[in-house]
Structures are given as C-alpha cells and as structure tokens.
MARPA-626468 format. One record per atom (N, C-alpha, C): x, z, y; residue in three letters. Coordinates in steps of 0.05 Angstrom, whole numbers, plus 5000, padded with zeros to 4 digits. Layout:
BEGIN
XZYALA;...
***
This chain:
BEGIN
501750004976UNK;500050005000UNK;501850005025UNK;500349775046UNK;502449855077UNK;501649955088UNK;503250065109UNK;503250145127UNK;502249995152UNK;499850105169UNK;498949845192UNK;501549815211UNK;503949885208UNK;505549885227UNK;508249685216UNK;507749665187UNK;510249515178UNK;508549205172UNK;505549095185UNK;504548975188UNK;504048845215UNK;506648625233UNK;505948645269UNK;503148505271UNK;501548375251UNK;499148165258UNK;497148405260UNK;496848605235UNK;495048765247UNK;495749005262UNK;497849105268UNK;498449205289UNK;496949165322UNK;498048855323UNK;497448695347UNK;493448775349UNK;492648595319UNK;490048655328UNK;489048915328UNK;489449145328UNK;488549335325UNK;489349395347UNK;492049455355UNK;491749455395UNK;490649395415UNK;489949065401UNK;487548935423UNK;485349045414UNK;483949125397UNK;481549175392UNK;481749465400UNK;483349685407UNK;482349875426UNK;483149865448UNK;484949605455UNK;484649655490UNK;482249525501UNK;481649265485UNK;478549295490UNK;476249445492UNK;476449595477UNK;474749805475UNK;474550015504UNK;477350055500UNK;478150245530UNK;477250155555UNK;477449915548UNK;476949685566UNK;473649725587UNK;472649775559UNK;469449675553UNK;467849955562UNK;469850195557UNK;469150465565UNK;469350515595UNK;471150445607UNK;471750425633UNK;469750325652UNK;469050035642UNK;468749955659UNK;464050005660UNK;463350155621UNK;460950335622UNK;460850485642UNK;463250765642UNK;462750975665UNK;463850905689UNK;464250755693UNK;464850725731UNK;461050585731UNK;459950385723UNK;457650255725UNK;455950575724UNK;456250805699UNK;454950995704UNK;453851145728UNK;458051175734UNK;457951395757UNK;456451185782UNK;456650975792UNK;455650775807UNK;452450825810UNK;451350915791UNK;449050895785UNK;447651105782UNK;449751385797UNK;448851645804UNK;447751745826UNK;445951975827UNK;444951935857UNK;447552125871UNK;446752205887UNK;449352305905UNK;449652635896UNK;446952735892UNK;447452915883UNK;448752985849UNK;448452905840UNK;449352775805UNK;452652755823UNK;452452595826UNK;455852505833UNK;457952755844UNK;456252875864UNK;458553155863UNK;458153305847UNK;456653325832UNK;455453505803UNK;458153445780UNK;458353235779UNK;460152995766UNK;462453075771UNK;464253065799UNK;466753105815UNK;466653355803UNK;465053565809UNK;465453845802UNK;466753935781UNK;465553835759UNK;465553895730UNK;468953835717UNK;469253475735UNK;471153315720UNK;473553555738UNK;473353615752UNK;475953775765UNK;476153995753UNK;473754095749UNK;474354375740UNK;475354375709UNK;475354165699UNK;476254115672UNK;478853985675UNK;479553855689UNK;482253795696UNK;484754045709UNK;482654165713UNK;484654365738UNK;484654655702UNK;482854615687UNK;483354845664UNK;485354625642UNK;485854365641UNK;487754335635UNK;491054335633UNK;490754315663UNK;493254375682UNK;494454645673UNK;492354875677UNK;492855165682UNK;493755255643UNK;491655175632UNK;492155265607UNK;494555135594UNK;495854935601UNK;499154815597UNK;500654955611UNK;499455165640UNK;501855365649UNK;503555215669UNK;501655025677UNK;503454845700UNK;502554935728UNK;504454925739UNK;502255015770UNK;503154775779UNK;501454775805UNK;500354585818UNK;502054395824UNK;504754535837UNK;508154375848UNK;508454365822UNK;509954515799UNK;510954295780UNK;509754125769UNK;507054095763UNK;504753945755UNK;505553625765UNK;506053565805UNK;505753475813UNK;508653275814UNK;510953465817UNK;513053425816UNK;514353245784UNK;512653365769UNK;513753275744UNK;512252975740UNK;510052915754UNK;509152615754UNK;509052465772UNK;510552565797UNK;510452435818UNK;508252315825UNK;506952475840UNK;503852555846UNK;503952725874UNK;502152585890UNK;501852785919UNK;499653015913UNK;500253255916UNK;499753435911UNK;497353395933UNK;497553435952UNK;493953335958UNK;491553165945UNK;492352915929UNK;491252835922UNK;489553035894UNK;492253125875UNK;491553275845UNK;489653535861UNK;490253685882UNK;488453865893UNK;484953795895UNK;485353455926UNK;481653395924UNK;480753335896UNK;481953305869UNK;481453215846UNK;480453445829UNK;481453655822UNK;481553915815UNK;479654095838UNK;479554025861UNK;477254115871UNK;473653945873UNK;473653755865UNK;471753585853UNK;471153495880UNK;472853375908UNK;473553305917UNK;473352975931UNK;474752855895UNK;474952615898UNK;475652455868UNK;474652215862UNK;474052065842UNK;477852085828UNK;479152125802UNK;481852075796UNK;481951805794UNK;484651755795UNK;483851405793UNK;484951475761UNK;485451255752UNK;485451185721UNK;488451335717UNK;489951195725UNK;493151255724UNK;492551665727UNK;491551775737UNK;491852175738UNK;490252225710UNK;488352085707UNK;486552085680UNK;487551995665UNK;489651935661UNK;491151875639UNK;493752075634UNK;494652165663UNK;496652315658UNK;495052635640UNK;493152725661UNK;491752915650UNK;491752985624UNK;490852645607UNK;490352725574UNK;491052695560UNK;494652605571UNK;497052575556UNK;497252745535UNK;498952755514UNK;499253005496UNK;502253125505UNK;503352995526UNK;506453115538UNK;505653225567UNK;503053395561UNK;502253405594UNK;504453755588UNK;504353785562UNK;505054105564UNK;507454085560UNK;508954315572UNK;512854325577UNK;513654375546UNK;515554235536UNK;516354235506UNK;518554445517UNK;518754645484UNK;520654715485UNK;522854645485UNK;525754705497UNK;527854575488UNK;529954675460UNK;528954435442UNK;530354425422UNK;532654515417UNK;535554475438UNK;537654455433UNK;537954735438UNK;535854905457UNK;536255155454UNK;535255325425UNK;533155295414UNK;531855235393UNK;533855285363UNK;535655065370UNK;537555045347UNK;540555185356UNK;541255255377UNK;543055435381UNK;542855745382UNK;540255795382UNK;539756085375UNK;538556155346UNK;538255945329UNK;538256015299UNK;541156025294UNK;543055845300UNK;545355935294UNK;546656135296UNK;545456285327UNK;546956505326UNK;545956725311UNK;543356685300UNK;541656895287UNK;543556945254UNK;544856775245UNK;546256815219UNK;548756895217UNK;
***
C-alpha cells in the first residue's frame, strides 16, 4: 500500500481539491457575513475576537510577542481581539497555525538529560 505522498499525481490532486474547497469556504462566509444585519455583524466581530484573543492568551503569548513574532501591527491584532474589526485572511491563518504556541527548545531539552546521568 502507498503512501498519498510517495504518489505526486495524487498528491497534486488532493491539494487542489482542498484549496478549492478552502476556496469555496471563504468565499460562503464573507457572502454570509455580507448578508448580516449590523447588529449580527458586531455580534460576529465580538465573538471571533474574543476567541482569537483566548487563543493568543492560552499559548501564553502577550500581545508584543504575539505581534513581534509575526510581524503584525499591534493595533491592528488589538481592533481584532477587541471585535473591532474584520481579520483579514493572512491573521486568520496565523491565529490557527499549530506553531502559534512557543516550542520548547530542544537543544536545551537534550542538554539537560545529559546532564541528568
């Protein structure tokens, strides 16, 4: 049995077939939010910040390294996290990275088991 990765044809299509998709999601909830009344829409801003901003916090990032580490104007991640203002795609992505949280460093990691023996 293969692996879909030691396979580049379905690799390829399987990439395209979820960036389409991503594609297809995107461009549902912007037509959603478009299609909110005004009150819905800061209802909306509210929620998405306050879920972004318990992201942030529960990774233990504050606000400056948060900002600093993606090169990001910290005003902007603030009206965002204060439900403020719409993220654009590029912060919504950083947000739901899985490297949003600070890795340990390894090399310290493996120099203090050594010294442990």
């Amino acid at each position: 049995m293969s692996l879909l990765f030691e396979d580049p044809i379905k690799y390829k299509e399987m990439r395209d077939k979820f960036q389409k998709e991503d594609e297809e999601t995107v461009k549902n909830t912007v037509a959603y939010i478009k299609s909110m009344s005004n009150g819905d829409i800061e209802d909306f801003l509210d929620h998405l910040g306050r879920f972004f901003h318990h992201i942030r916090v529960n990774n233990k990032m504050s606000l400056r390294a948060f900002c600093k580490k993606y090169g990001i104007d910290p005003k902007i991640v603030s009206d965002v996290e204060r439900g403020l203002r719409l993220p654009d795609l590029e912060l919504m992505d950083i947000y739901l990275r899985d490297d949003i949280k600070e890795k340990p460093d390894n090399k310290n990691l493996i120099n203090n088991s050594e010294e442990d023996k």
